[in-house]
C-alpha positions as a printed Julia matrix, in Angstrom:
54×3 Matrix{Float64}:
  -59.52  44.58  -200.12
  -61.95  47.38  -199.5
  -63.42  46.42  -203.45
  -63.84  42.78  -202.2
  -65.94  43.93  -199.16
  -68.24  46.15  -201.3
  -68.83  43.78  -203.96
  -69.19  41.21  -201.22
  -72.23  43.85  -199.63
  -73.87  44.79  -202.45
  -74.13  41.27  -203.6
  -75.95  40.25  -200.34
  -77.97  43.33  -200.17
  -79.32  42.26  -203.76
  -80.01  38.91  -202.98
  -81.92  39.88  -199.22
  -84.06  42.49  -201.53
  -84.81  40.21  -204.39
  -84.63  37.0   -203.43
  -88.03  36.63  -200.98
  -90.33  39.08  -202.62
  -93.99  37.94  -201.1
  -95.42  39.58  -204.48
  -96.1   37.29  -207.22
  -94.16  37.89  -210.21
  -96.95  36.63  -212.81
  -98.24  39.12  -215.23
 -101.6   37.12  -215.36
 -103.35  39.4   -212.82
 -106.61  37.86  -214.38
 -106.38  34.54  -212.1
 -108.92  34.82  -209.3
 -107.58  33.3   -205.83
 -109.73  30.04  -206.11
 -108.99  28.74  -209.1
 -106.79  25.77  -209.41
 -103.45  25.96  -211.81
 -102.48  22.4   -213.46
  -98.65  21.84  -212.79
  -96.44  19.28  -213.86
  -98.0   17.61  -216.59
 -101.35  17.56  -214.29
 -103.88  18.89  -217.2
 -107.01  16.95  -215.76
 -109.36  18.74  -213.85
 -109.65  17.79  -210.15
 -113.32  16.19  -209.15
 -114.56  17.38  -205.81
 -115.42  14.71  -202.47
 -118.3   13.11  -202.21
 -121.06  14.57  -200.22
 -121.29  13.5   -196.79
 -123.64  10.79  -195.85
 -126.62  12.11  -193.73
């Protein structure tokens, strides 16, 4: 019973460490904070608004 419990804690420890890590996991360090990444099929580039009318 005592096995159960510590494979039952270690499991959850693992998964509360792991699971929400804030930190990106991409190795592309080279993409600047602007820039735009195409997902789901979405290869077009995306036009800007109009200008306001004066």
């Amino acid at each position: 019973m005592k096995k159960t419990y510590l494979i039952l804690f270690l499991t959850l420890l693992n998964v509360s460490i792991y699971s929400c890590s804030p930190e990106s996991n991409s190795s592309d360090n080279n993409i600047q904070e602007t820039e735009e990444i195409a997902c789901c099929g979405d290869d077009n580039p995306i036009t800007p608004p109009p200008p306001p009318e004066d």
